[in-house]
DOPA-921123 format. One record per residue: y, z, x of N, C-alpha, C in turn; residue number from 1. Coordinates in Angstrom, 2 decimals, decimal comma. Layout:
N
> Y/Z/X/Y/Z/X/Y/Z/X/NUM
...
//
This chain:
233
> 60,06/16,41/66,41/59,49/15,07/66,33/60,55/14,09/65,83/1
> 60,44/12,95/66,21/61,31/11,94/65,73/61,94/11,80/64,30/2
> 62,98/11,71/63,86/64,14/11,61/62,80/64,16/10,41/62,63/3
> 63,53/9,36/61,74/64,72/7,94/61,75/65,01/7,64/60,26/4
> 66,55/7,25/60,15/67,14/7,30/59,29/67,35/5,47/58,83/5
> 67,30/5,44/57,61/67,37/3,80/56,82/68,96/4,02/56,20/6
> 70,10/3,15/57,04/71,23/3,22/56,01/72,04/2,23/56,21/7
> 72,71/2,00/55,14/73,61/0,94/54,97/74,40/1,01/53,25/8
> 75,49/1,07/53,44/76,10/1,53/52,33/75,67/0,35/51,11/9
> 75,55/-1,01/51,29/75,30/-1,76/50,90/73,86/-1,73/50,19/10
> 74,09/-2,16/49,13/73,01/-1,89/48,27/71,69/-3,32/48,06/11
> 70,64/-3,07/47,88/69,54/-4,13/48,21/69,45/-4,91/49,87/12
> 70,19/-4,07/50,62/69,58/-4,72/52,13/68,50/-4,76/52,58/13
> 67,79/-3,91/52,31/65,69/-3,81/52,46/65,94/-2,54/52,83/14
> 66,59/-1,39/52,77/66,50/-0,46/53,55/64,81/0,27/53,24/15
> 64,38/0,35/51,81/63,61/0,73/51,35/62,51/0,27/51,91/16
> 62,17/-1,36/51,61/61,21/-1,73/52,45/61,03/-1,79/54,18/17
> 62,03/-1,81/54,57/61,41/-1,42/56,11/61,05/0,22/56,18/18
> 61,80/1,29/55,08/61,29/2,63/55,30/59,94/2,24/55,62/19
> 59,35/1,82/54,17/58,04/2,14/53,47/57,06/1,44/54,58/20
> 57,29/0,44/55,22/56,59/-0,77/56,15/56,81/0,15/57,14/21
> 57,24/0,90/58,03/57,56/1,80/59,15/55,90/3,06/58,76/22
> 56,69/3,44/57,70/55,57/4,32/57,34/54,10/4,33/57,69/23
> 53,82/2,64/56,85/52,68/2,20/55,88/52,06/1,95/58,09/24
> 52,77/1,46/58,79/52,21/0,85/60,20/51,76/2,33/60,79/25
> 53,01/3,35/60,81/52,82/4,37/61,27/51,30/5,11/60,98/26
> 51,05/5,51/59,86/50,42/5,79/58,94/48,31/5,28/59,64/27
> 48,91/3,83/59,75/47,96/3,28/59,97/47,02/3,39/61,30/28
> 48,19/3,49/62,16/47,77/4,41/63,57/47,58/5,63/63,94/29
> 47,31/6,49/62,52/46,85/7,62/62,51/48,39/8,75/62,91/30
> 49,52/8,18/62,69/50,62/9,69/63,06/50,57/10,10/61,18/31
> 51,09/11,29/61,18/51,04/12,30/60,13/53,12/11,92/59,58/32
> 53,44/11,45/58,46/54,57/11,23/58,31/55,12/11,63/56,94/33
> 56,57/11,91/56,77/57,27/12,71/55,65/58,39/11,66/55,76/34
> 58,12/11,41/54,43/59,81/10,56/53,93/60,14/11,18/53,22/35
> 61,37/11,35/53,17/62,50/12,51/52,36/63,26/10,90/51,53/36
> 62,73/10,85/50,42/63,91/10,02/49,69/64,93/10,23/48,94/37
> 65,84/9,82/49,90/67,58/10,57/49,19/67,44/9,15/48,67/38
> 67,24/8,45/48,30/67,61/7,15/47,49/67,49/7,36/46,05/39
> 69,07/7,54/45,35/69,09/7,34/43,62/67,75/6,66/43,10/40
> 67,85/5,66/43,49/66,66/4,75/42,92/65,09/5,56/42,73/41
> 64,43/5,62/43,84/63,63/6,75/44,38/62,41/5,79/44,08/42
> 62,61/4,41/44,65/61,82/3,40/45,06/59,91/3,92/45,67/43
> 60,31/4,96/46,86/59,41/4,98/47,44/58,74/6,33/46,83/44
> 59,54/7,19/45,94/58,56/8,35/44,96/57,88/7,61/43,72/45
> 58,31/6,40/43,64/57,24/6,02/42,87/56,37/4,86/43,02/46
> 56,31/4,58/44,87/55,44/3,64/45,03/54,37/5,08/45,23/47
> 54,74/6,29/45,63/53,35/7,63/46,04/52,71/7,70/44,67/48
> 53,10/7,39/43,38/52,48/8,00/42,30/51,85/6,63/41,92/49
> 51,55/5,71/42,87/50,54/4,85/42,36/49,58/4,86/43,45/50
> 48,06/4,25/43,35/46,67/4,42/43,81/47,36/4,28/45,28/51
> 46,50/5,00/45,91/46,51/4,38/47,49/47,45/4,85/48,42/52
> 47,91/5,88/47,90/48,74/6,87/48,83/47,80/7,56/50,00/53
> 48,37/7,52/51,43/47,00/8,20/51,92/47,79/9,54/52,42/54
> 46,91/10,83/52,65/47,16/12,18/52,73/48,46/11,90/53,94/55
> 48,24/10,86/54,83/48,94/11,23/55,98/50,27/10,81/55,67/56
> 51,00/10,18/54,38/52,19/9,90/53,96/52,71/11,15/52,92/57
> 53,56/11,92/53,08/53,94/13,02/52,13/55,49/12,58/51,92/58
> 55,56/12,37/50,23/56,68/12,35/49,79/57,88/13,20/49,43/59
> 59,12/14,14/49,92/59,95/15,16/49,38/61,03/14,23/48,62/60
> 61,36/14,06/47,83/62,71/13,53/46,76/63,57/14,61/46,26/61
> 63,17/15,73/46,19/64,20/16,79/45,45/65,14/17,23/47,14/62
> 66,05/16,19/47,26/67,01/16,60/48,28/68,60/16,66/47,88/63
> 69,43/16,91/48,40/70,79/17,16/48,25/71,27/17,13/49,40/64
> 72,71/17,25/49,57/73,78/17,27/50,21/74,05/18,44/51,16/65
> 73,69/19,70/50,63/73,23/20,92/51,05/72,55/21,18/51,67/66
> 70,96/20,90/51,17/69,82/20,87/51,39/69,25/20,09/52,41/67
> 69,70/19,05/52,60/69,32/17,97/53,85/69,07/18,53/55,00/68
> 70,18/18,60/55,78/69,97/19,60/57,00/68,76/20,57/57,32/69
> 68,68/21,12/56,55/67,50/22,62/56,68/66,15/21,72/56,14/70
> 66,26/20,81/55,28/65,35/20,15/55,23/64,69/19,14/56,16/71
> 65,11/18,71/56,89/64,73/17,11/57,93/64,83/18,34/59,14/72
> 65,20/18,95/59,49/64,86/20,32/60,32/63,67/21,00/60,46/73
> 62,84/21,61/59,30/61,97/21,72/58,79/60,86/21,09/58,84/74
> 60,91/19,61/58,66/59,76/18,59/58,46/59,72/18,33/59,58/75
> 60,86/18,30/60,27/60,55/17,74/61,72/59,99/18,91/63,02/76
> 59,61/19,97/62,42/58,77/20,78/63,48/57,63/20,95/62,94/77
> 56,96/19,65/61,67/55,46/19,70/61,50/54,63/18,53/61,62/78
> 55,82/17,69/61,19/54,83/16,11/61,40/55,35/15,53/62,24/79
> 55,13/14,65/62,59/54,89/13,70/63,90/56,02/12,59/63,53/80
> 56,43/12,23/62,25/57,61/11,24/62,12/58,17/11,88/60,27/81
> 59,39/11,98/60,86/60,49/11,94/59,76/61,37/10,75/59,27/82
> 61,03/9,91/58,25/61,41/9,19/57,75/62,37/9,17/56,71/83
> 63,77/8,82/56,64/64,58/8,88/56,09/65,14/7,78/54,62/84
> 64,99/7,56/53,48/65,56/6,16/53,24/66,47/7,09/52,33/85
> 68,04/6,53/52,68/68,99/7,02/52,16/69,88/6,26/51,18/86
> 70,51/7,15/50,69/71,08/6,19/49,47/72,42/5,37/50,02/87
> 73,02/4,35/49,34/73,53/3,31/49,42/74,66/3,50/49,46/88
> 75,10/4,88/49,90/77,10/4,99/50,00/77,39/6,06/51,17/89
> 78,27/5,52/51,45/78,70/6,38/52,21/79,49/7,33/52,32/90
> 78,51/8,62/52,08/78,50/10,24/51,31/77,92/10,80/52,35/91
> 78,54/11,95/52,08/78,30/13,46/53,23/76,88/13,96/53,50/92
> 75,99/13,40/52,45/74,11/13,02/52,80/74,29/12,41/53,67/93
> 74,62/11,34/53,42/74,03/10,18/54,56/75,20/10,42/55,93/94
> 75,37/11,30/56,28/76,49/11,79/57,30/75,94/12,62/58,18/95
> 75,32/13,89/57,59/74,22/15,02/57,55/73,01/14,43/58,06/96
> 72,62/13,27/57,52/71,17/12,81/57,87/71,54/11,92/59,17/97
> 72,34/11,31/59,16/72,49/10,64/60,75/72,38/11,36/61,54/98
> 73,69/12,65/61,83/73,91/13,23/62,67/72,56/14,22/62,97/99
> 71,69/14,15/62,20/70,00/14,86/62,32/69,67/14,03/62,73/100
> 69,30/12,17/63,38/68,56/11,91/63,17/68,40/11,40/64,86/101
> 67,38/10,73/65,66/67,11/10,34/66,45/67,04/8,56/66,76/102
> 67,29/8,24/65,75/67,02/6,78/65,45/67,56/6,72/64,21/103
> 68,75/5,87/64,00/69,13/5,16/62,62/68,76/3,23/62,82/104
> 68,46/3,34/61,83/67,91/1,83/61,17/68,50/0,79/60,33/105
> 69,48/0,02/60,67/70,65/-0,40/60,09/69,98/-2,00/59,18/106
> 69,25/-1,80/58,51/68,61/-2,54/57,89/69,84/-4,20/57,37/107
> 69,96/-5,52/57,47/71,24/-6,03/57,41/70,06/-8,02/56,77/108
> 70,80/-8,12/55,81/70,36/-9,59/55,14/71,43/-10,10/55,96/109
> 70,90/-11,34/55,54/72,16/-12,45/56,29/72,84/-13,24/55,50/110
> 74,31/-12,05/55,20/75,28/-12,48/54,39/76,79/-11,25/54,92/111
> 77,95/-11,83/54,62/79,40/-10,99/55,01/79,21/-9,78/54,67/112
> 78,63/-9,29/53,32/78,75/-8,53/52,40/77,95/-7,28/53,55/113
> 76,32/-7,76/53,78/75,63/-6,82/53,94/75,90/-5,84/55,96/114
> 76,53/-7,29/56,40/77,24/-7,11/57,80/78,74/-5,96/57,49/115
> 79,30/-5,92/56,55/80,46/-4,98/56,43/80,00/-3,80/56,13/116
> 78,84/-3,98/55,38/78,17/-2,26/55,40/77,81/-1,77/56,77/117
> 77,04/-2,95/57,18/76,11/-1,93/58,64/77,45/-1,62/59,46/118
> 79,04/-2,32/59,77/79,68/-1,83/60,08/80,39/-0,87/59,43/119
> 80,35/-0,53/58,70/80,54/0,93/57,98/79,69/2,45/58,61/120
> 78,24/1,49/58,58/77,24/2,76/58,99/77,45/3,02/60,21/121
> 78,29/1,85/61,27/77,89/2,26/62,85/79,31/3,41/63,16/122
> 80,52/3,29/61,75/81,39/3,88/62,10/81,10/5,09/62,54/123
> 80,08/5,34/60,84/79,86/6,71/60,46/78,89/7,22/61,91/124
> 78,09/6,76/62,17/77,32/7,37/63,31/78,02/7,30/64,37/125
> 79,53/6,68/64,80/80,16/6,69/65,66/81,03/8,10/65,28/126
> 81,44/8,57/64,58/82,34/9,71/63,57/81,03/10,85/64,37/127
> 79,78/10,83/63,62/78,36/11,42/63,93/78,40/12,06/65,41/128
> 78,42/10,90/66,55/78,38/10,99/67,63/79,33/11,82/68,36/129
> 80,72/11,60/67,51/81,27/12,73/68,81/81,07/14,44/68,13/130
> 80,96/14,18/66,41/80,90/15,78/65,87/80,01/16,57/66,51/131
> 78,60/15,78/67,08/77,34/16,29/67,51/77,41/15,87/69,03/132
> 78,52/15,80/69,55/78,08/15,21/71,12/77,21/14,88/71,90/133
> 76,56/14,03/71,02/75,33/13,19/71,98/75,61/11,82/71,24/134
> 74,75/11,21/71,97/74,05/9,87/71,64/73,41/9,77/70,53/135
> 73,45/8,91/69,02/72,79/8,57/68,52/72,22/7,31/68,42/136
> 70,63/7,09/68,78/70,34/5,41/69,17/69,98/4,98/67,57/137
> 70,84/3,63/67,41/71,19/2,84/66,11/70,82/1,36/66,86/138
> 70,46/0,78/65,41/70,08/-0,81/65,91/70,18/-1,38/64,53/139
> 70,99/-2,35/64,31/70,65/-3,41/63,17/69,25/-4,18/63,14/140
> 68,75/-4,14/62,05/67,40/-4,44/61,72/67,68/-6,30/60,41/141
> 67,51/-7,10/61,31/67,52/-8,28/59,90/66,37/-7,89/58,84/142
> 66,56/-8,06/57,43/65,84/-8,22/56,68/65,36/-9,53/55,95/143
> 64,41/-9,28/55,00/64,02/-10,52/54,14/64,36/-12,14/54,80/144
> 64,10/-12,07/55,53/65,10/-13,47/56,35/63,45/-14,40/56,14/145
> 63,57/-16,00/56,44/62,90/-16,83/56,03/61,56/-17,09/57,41/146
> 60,39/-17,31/57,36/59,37/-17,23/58,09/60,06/-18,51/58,79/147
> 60,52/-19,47/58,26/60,69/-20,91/58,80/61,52/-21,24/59,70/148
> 63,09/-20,99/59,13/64,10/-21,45/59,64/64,96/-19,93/59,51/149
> 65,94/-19,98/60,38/67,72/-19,13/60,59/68,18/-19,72/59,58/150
> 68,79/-18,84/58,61/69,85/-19,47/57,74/71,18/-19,53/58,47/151
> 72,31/-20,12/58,21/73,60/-20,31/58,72/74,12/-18,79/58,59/152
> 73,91/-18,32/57,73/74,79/-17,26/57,02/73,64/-15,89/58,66/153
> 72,74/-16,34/58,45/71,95/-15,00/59,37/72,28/-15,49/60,90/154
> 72,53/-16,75/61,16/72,55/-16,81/62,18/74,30/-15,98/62,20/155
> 75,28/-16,60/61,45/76,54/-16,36/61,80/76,89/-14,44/61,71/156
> 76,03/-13,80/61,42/75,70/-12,47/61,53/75,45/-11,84/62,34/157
> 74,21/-12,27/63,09/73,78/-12,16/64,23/74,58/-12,37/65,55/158
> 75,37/-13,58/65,67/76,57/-13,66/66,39/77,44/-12,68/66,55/159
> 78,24/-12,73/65,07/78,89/-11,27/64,95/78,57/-9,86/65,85/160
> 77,18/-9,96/65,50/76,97/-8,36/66,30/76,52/-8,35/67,67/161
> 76,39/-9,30/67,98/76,23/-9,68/69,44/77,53/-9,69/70,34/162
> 78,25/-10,38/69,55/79,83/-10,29/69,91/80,30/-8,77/70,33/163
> 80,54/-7,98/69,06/81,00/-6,99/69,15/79,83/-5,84/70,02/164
> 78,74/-6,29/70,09/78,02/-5,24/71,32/77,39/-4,57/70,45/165
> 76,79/-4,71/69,47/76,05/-4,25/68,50/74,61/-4,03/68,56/166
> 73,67/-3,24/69,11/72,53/-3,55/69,26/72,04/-3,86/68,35/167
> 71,22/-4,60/68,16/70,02/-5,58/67,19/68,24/-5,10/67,51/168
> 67,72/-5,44/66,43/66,06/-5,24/66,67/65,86/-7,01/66,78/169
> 65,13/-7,45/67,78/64,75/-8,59/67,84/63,87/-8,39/66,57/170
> 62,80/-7,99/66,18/62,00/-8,36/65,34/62,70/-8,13/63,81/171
> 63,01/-9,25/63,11/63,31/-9,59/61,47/61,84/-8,94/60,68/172
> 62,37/-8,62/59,70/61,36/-8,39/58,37/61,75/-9,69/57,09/173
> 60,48/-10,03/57,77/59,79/-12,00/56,90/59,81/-11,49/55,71/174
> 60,48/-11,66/54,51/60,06/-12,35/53,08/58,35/-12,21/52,93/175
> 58,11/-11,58/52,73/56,49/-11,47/52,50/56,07/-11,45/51,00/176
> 55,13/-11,80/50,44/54,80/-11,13/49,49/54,11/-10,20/49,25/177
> 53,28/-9,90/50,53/52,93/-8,33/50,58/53,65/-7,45/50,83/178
> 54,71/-7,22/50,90/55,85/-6,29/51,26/56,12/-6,37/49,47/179
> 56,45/-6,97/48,84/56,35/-6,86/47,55/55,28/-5,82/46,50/180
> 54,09/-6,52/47,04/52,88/-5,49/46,59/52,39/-4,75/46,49/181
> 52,83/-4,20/47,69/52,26/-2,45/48,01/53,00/-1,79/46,62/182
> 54,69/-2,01/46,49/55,84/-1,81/45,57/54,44/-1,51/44,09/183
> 54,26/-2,71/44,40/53,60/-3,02/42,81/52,38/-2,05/42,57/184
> 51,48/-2,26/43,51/49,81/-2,05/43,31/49,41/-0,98/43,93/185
> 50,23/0,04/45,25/50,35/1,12/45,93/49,82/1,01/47,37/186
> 49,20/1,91/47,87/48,65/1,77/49,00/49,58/1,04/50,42/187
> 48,37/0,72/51,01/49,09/0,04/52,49/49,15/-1,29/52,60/188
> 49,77/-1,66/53,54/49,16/-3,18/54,15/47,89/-3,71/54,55/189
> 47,38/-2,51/55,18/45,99/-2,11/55,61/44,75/-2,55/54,54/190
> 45,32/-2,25/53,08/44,51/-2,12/51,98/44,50/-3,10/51,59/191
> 45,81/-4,12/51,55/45,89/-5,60/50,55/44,57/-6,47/50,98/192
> 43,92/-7,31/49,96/43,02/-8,10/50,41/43,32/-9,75/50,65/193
> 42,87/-10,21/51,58/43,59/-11,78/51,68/43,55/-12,83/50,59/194
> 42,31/-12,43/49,69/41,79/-12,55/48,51/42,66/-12,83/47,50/195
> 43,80/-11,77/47,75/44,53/-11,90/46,52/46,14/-11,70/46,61/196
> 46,30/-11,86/48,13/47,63/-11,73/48,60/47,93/-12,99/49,96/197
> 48,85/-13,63/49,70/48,74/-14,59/50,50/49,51/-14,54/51,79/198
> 49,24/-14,86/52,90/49,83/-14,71/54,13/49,11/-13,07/54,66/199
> 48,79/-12,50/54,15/48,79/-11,17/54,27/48,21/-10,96/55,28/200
> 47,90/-11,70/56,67/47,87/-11,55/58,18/49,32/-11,56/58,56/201
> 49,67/-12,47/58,15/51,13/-12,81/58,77/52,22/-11,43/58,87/202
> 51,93/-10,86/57,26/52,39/-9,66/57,01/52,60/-8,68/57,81/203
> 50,78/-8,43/57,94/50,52/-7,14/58,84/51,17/-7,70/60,60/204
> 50,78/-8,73/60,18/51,55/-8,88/62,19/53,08/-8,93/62,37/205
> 53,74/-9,39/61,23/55,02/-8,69/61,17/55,44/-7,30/60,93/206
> 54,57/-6,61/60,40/55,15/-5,12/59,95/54,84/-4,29/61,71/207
> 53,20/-4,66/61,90/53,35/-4,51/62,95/54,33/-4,43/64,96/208
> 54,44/-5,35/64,72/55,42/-5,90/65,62/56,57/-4,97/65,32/209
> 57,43/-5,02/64,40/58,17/-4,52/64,00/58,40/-2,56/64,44/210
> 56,96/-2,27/63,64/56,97/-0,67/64,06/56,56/-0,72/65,82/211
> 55,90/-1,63/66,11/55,76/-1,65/67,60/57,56/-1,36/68,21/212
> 58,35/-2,44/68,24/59,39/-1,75/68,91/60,26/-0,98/67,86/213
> 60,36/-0,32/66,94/60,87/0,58/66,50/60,06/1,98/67,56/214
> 58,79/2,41/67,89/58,38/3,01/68,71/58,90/3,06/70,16/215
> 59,26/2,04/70,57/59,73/1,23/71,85/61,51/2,03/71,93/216
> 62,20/1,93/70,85/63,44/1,98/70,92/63,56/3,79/71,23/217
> 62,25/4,41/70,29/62,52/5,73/70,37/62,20/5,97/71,40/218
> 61,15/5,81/72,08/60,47/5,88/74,10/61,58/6,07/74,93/219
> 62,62/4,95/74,38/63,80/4,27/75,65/64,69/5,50/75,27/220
> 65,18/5,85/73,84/66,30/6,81/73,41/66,65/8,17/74,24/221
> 65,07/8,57/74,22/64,21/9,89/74,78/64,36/9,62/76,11/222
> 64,23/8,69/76,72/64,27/8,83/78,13/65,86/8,55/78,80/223
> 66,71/7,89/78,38/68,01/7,33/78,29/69,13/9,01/77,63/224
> 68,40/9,18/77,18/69,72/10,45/76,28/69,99/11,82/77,39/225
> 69,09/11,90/78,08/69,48/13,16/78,78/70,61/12,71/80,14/226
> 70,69/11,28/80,26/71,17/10,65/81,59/72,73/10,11/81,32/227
> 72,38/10,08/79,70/73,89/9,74/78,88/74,71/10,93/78,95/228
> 73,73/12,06/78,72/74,82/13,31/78,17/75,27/13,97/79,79/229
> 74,70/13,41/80,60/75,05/14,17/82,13/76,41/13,47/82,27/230
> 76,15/11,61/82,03/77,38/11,19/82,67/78,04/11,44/81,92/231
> 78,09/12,20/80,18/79,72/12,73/79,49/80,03/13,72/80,10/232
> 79,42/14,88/80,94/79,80/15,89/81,65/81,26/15,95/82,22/233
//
């Protein structure tokens, strides 16, 4: 079953929150999902130990460097999506977990800083790609970016990777404050009430959208990868 991996050496890009929002959509459409959090922080083992975890999200955190491999191996011949959020450097984990994965998620704010990581990560999955001779499908993902306007700094990012041939996710992850909340109060998007969270349509139709073509990218990967590896023949 599908592998997708959250990385960027760069630290606070959202990698965490688009994991958890991938999940929380997934989740919601009834697939059965395992996030393995290699993240120091371990953000998303302790959004599970608050209310509102539902059975179909299972958390593993006791991972390693070792251990990875046989692990995301494992999970991925029981549930239906393997979710990755990895830690923030670029270490022989997060090397291991690419080259496992089916989809990496290059999570990227719009600033120099967070664009020199995701080119870091596309090296590493480029390094990835020939150790494992296939295709690994990668896409920069904007984060936290503004409901309103392009900032200068996101637009001049976006350029960047367009330039260099970089695939991109059209759909950004909006600044929400329900993307905040779940963090806080547990549970899903599904669960927040409008009552007491504001925008929180807007939310769900962004998280939505979002896992919509993240689904889309894996469809195309799967059908595209066997036609790639003929013409390396």
């Amino acid at each position: 079953m599908p592998v997708i991996a959250f990385a960027n050496p760069k630290g606070g890009a959202g990698k965490t929150t688009a994991a958890l929002l991938l999940a929380s959509e997934l989740s919601t459409r009834g697939a059965e999902i395992v996030i393995i959090d290699a993240d120091p922080e371990r953000w998303i083992s302790q959004w599970a130990k608050l209310p509102g975890r539902p059975d179909s999200i299972r958390i593993v955190g006791d991972v390693t460097e070792d251990s990875i491999v046989d692990l995301i191996a494992d999970e991925a011949s029981r549930v239906q999506f393997v979710i990755i959020d990895l830690e923030g450097t670029a270490s022989l984990m997060v090397a291991n977990a690419i080259g496992m994965s089916d989809l990496v998620i290059i999570p990227t704010q719009g600033g120099s800083m967070d664009a020199k990581g995701a080119a870091k990560t596309i090296r590493l999955i480029r390094n990835q790609e020939r150790m494992t001779r296939r295709p690994i499908a990668h896409g920069v993902l904007t984060t936290r970016t503004s409901a309103a306007v392009m900032s200068r700094a996101l637009r001049n990012v976006r350029e960047q990777m367009q330039e260099a041939g970089i695939p991109m996710f059209k759909t950004p992850i909006v600044e929400r404050a329900a993307y905040r909340d779940i963090f806080d109060y547990g549970g899903l998007l599904a669960d927040l009430s409008a009552s007491n969270v504001s925008n929180i349509e807007k939310a769900r139709a962004n998280a939505g959208t979002y896992a919509a073509e993240v689904i889309e990218w894996l469809r195309f990967s799967a059908a595209v990868e066997p036609e790639l590896q003929r013409e390396a023949v």
